[in-house]
DSSP file (Angstrom, degrees, kcal/mol; ACC not computed):
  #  RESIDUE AA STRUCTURE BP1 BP2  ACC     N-H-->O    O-->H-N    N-H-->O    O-->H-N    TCO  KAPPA ALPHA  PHI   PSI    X-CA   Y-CA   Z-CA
    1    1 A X              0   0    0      0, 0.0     2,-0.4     0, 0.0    26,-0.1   0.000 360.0 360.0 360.0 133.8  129.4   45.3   49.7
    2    2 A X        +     0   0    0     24,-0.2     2,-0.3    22,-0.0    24,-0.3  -0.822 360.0 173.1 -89.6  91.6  131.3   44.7   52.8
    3    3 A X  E     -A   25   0A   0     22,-0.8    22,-1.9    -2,-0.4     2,-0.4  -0.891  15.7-161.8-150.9 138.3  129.4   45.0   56.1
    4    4 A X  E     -A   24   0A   0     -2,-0.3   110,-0.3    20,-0.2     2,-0.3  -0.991  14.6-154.0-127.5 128.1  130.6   44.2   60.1
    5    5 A X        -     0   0    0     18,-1.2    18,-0.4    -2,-0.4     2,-0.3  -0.866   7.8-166.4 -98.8 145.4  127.8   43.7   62.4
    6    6 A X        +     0   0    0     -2,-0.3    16,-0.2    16,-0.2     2,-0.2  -0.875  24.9 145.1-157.2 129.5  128.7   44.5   66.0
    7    7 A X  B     +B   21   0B   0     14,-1.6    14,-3.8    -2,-0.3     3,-0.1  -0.919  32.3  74.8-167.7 175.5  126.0   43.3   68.6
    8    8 A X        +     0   0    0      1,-0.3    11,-0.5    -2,-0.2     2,-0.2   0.601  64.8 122.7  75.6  18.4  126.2   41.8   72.5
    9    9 A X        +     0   0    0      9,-0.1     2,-0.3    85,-0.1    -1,-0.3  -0.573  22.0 128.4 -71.9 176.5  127.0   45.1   74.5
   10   10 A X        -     0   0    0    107,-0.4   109,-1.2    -2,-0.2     2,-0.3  -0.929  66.0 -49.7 165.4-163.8  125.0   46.1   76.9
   11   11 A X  E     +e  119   0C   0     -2,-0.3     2,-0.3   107,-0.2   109,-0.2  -0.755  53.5 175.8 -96.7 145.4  125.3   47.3   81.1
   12   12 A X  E     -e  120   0C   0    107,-3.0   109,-1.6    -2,-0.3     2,-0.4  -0.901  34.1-124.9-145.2 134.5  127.5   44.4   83.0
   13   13 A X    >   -     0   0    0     -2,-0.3     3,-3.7   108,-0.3    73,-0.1  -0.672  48.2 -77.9 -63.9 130.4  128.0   45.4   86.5
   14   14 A X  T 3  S+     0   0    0     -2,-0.4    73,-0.2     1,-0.3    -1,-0.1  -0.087 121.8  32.3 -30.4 120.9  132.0   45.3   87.1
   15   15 A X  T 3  S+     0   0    0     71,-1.8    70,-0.6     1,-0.5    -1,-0.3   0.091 100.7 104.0 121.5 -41.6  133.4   42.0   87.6
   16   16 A X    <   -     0   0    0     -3,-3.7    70,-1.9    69,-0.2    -1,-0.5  -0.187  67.2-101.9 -97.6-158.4  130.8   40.1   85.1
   17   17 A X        +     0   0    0     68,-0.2     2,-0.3    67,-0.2    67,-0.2  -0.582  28.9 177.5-100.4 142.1  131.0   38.7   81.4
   18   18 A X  E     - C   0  83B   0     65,-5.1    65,-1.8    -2,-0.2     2,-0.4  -0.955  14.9-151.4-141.0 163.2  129.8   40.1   78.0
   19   19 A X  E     - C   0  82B   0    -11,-0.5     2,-0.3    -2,-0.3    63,-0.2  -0.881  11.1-154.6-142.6 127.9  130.3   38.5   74.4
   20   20 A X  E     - C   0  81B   0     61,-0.6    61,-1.0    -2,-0.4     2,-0.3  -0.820   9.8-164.4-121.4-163.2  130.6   39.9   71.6
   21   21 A X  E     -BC   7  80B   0    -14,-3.8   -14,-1.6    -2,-0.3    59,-0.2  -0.669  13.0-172.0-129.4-176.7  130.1   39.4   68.2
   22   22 A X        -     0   0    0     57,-1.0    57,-0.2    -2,-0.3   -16,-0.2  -0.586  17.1-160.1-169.5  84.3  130.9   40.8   64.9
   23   23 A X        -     0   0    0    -18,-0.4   -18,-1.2    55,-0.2     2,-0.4  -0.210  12.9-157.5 -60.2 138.5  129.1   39.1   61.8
   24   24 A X  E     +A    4   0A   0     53,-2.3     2,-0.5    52,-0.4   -20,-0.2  -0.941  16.4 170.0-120.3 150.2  130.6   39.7   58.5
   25   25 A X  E     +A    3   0A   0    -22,-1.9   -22,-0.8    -2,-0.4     3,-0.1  -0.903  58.3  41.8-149.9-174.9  129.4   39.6   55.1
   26   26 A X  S    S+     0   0    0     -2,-0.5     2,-0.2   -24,-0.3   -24,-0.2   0.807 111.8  50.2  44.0  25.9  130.6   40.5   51.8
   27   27 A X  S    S-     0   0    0     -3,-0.2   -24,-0.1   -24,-0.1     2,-0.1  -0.817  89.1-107.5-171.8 176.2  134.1   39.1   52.4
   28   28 A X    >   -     0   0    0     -2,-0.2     3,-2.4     1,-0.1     2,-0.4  -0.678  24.3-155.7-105.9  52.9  135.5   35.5   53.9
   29   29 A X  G >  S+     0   0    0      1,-0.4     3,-2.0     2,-0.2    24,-0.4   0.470  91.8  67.8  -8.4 -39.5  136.9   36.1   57.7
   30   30 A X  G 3  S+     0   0    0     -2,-0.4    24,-0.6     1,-0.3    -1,-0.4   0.952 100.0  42.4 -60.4 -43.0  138.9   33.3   57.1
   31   31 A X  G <  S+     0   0    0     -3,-2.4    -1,-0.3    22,-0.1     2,-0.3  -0.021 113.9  48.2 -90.2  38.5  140.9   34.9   54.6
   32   32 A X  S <  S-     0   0    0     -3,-2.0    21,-1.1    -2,-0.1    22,-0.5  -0.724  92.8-100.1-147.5-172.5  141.5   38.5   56.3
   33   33 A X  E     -FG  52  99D   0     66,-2.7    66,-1.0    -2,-0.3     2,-0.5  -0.902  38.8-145.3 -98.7 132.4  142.7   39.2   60.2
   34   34 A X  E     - G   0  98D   0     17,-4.2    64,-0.2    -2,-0.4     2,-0.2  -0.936  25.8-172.0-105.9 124.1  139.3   40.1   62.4
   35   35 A X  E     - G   0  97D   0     62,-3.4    62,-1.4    -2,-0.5     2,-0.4  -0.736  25.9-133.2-135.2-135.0  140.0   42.6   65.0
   36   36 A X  E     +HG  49  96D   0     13,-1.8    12,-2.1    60,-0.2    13,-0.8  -0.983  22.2 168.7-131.4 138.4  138.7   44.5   68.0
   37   37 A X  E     -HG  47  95D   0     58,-2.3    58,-1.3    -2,-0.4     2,-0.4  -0.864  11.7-167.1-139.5 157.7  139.0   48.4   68.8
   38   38 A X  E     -HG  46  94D   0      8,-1.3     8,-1.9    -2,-0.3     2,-0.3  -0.955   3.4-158.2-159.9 154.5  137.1   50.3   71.6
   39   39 A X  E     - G   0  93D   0     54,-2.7    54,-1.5    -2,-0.4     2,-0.2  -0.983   4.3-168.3-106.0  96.9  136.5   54.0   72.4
   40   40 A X    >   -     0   0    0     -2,-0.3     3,-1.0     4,-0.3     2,-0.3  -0.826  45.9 -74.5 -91.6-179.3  135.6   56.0   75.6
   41   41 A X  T 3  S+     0   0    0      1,-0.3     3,-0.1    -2,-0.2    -1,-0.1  -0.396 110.3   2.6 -57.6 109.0  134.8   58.9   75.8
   42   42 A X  T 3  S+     0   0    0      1,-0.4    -1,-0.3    -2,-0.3     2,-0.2   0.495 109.6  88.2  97.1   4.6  137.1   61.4   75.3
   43   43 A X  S <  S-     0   0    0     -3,-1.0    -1,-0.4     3,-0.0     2,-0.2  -0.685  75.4 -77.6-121.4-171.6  139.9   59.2   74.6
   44   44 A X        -     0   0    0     -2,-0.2    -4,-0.3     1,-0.2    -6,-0.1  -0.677  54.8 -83.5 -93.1 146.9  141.7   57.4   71.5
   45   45 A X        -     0   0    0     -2,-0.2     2,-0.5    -6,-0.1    -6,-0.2   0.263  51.7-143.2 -27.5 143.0  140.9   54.7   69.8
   46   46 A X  E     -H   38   0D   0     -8,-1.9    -8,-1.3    -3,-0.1     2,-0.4  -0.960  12.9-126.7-121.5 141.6  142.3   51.4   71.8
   47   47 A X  E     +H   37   0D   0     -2,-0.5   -10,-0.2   -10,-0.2     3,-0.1  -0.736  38.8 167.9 -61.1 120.7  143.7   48.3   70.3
   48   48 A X  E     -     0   0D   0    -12,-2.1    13,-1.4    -2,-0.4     2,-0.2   0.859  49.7 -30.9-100.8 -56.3  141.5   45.4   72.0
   49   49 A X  E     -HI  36  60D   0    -13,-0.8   -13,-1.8    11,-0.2    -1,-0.4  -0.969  48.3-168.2-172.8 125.4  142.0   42.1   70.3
   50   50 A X        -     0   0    0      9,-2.3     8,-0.1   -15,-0.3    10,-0.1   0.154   5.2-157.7-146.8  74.5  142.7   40.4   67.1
   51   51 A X        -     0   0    0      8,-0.2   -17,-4.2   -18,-0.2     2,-0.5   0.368   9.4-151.0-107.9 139.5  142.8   36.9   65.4
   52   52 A X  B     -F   33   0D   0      5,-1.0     5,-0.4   -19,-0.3   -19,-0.2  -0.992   4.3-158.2-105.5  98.6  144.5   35.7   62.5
   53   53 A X  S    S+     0   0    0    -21,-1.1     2,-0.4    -2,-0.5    -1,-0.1   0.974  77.7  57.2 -69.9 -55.2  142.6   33.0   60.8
   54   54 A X  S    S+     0   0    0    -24,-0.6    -1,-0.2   -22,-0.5     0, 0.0  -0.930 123.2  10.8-118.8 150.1  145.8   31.6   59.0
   55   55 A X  S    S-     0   0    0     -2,-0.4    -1,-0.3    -3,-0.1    -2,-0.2  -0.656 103.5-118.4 -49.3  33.6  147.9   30.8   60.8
   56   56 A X        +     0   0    0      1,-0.1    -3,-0.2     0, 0.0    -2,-0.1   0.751  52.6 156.1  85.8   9.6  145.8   31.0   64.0
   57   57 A X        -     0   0    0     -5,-0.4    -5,-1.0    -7,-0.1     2,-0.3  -0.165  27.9-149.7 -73.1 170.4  147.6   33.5   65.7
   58   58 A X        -     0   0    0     -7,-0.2     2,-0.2    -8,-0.1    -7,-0.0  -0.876   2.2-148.6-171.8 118.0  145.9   35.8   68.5
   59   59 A X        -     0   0    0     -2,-0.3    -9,-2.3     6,-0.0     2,-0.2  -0.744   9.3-169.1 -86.2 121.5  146.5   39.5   69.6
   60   60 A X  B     -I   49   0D   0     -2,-0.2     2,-0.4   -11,-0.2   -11,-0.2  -0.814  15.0-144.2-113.4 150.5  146.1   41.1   73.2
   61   61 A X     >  -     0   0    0    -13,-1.4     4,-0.6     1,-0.3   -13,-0.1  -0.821  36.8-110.7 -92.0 163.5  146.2   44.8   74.2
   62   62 A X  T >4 S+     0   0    0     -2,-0.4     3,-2.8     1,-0.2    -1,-0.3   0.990 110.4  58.8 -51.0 -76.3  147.8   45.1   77.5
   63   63 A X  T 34 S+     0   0    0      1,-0.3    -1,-0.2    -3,-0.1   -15,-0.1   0.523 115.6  34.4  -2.1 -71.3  144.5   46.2   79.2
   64   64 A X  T >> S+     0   0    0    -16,-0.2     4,-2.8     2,-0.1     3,-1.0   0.332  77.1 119.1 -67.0 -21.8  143.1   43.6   78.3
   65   65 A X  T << S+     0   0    0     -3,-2.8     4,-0.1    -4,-0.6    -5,-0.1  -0.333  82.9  21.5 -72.6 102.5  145.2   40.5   78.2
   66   66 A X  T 34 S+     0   0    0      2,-0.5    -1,-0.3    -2,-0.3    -2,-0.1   0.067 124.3  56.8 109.4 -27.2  144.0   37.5   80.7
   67   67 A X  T <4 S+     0   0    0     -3,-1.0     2,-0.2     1,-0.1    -2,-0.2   0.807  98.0  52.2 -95.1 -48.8  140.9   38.9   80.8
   68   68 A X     <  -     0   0    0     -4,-2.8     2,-0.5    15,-0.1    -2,-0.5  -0.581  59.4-162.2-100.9 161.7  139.5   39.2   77.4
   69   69 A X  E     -D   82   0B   0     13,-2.5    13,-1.6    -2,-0.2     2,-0.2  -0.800   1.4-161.1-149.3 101.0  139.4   36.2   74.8
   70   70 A X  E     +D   81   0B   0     -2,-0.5     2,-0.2    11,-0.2    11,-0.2  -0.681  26.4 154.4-101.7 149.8  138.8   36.6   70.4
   71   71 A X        -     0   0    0      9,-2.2     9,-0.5    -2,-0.2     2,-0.3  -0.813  21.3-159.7-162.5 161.8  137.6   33.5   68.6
   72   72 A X        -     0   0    0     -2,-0.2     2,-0.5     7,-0.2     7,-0.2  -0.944  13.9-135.6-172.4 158.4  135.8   33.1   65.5
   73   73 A X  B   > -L   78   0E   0      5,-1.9     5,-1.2    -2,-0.3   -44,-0.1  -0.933  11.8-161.7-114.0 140.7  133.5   30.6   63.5
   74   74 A X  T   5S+     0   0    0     -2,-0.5    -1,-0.1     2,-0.2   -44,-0.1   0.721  83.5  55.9 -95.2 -24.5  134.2   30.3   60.3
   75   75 A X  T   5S+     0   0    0      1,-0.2    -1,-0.2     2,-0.1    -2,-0.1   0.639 116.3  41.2 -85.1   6.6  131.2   28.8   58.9
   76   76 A X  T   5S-     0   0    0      2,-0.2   -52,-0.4   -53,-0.0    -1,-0.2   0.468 101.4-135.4-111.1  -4.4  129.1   31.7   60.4
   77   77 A X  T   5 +     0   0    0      1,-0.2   -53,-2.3   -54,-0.1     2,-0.3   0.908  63.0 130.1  47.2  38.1  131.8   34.2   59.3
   78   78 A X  B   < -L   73   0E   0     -5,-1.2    -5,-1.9   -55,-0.2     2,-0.4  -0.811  43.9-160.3 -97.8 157.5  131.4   35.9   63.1
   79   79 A X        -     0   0    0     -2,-0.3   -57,-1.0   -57,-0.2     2,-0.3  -0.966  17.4-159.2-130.0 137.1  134.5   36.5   65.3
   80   80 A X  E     -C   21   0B   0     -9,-0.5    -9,-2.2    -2,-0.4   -59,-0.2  -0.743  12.0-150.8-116.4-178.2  133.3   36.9   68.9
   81   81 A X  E     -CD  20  70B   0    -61,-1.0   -61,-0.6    -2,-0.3     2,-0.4  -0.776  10.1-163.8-142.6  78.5  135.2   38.6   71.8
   82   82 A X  E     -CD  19  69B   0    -13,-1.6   -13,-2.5   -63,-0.2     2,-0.4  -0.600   8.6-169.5 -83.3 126.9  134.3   37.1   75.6
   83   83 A X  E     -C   18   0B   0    -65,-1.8   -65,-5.1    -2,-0.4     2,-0.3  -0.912   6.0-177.0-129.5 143.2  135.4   39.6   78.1
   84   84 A X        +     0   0    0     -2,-0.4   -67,-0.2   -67,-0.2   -68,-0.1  -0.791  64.9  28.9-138.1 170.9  135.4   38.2   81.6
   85   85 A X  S    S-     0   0    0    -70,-0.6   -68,-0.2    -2,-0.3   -69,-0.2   0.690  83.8-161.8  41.2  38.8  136.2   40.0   84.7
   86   86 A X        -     0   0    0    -70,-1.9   -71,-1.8   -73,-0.1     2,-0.1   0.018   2.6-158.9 -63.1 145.2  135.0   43.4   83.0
   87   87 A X        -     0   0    0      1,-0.2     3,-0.5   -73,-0.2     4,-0.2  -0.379  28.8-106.6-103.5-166.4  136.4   46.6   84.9
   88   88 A X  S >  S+     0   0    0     -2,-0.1     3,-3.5     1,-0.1     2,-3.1   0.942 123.9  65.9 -69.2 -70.0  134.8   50.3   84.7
   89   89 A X  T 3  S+     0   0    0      1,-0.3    -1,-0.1    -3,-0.1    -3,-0.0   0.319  78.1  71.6 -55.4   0.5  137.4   50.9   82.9
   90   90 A X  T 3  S+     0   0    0     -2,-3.1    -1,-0.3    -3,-0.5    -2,-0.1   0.777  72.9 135.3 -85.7 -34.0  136.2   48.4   79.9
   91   91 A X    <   +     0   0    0     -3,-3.5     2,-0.2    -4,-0.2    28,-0.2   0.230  36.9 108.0 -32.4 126.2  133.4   51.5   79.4
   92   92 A X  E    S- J   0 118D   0     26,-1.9    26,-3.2   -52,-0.1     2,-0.2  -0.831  81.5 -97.0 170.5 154.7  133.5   51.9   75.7
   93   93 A X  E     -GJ  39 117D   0    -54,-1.5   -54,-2.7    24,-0.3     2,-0.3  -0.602  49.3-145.7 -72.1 148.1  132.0   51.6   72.3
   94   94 A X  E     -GJ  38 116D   0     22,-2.3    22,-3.9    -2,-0.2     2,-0.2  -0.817  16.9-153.2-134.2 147.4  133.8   48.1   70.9
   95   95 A X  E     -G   37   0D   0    -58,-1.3   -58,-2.3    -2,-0.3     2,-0.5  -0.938  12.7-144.3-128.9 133.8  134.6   47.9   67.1
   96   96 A X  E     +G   36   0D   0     -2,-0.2    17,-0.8   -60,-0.2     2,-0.3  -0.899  20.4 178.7 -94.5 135.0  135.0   45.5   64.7
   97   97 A X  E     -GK  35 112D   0    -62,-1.4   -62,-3.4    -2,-0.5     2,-0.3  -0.893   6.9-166.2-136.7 153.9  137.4   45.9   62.2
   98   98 A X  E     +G   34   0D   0     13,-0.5    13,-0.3    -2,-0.3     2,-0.2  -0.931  40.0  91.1-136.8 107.3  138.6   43.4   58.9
   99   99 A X  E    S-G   33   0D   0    -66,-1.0   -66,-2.7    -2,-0.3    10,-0.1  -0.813  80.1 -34.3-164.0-144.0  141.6   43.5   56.7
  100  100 A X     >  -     0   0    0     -2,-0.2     4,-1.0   -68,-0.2    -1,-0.2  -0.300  63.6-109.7 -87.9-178.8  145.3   41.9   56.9
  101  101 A X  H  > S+     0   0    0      1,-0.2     4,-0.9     2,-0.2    -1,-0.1   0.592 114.3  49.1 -92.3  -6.2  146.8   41.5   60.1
  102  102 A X  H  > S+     0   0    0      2,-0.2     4,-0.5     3,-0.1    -1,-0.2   0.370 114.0  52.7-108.3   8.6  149.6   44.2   60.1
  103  103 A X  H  >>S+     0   0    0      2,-0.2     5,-3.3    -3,-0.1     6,-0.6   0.720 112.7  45.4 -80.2 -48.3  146.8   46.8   58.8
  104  104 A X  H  <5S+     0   0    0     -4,-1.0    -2,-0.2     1,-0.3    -3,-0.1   0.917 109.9  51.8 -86.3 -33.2  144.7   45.7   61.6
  105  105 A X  H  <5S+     0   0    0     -4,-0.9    -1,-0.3     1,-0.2    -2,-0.2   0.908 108.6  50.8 -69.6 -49.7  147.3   45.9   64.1
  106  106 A X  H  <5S-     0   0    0     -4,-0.5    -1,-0.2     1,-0.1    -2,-0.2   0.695 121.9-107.9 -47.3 -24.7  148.4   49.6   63.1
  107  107 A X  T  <5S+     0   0    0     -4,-0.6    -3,-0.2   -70,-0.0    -2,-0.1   0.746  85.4 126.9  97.6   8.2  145.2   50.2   63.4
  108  108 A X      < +     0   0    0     -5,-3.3    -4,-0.2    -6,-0.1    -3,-0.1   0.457  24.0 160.2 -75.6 -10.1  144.6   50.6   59.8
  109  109 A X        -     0   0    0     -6,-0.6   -10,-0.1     1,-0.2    -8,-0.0   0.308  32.5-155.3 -23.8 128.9  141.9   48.5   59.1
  110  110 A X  S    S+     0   0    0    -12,-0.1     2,-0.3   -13,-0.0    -1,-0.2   0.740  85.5  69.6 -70.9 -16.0  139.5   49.1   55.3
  111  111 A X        +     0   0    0    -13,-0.3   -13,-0.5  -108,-0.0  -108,-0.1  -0.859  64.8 169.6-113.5 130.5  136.6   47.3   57.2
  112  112 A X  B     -K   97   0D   0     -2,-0.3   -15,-0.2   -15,-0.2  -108,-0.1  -0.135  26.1-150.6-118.9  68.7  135.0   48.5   59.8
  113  113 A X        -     0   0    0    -17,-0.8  -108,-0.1     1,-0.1     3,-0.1   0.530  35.1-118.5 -38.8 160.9  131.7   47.6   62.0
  114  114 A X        -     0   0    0   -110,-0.3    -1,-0.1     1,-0.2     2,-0.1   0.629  55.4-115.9 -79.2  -7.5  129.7   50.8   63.7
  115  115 A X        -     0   0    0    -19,-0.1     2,-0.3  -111,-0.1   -20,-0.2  -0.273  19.8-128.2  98.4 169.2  130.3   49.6   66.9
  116  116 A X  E     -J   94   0D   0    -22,-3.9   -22,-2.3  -109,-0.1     2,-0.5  -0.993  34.1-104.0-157.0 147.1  128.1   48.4   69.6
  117  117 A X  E     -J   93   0D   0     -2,-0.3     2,-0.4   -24,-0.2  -107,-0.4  -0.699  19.1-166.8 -88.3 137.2  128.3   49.8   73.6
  118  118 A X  E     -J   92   0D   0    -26,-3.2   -26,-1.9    -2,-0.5     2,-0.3  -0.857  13.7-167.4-130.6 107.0  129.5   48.4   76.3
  119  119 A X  E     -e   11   0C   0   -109,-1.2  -107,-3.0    -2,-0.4     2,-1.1  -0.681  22.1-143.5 -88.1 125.2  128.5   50.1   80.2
  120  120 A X  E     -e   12   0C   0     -2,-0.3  -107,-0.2  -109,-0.2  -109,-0.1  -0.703  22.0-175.9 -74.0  99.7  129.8   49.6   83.2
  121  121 A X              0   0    0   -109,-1.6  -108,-0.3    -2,-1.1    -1,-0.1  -0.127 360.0 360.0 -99.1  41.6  126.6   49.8   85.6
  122  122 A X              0   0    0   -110,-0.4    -1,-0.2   -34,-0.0  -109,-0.1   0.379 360.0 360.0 -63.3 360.0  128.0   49.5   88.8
């Protein structure tokens, strides 16, 4: 069985750092594309972020791009996501999602994490 764990959100005042992370188990990370999705409220899913184990490739949304930064270990089978210089505008539930990489990028992903929040408390 197939499971994404989503954890590290929390309140960051505007401005600070968060990382998260997004454990997998019942598949190999190495062998899929890992990526990142976030929600606010009342809008559509957003493309955040996504990594490509082979070959090593790495995916920005605009938003995001300069700010935020997807990595992953493969002998822990996590991909994390360090977002620096967080805005209000970052407010959102963050997803992790796992499958091939033009799946993930459509926004298709089979895998998903439940998500984990991330507030702007400014």
């Amino acid at each position: 069985q197939v499971q994404l764990v989503e954890s590290g959100g929390g309140l960051v005042q505007a401005g600070g750092s968060l990382r998260l992370s997004c454990a997998g188990s019942g598949l190999t990370f190495s062998n899929y594309a890992v990526g990142w999705f976030r929600q606010a409220p009342g809008k559509e899913r957003e493309f955040v972020a996504a990594i490509n184990w082979s070959p090593g490739l790495t995916y920005y949304g605009r938003s995001v791009k300069g700010r935020f930064t997807i990595s992953g270990d493969n002998a822990k089978n996590t991909a994390y996501l360090q977002m620096n210089s967080l805005k209000a505008e970052d407010t959102a539930i963050y997803y992790c999602a796992a499958d091939s990489a033009p799946a993930i990028l459509a926004g298709k992903a089979g895998y998903w994490g439940q998500g984990t929040q991330v507030t702007d408390s400014s």
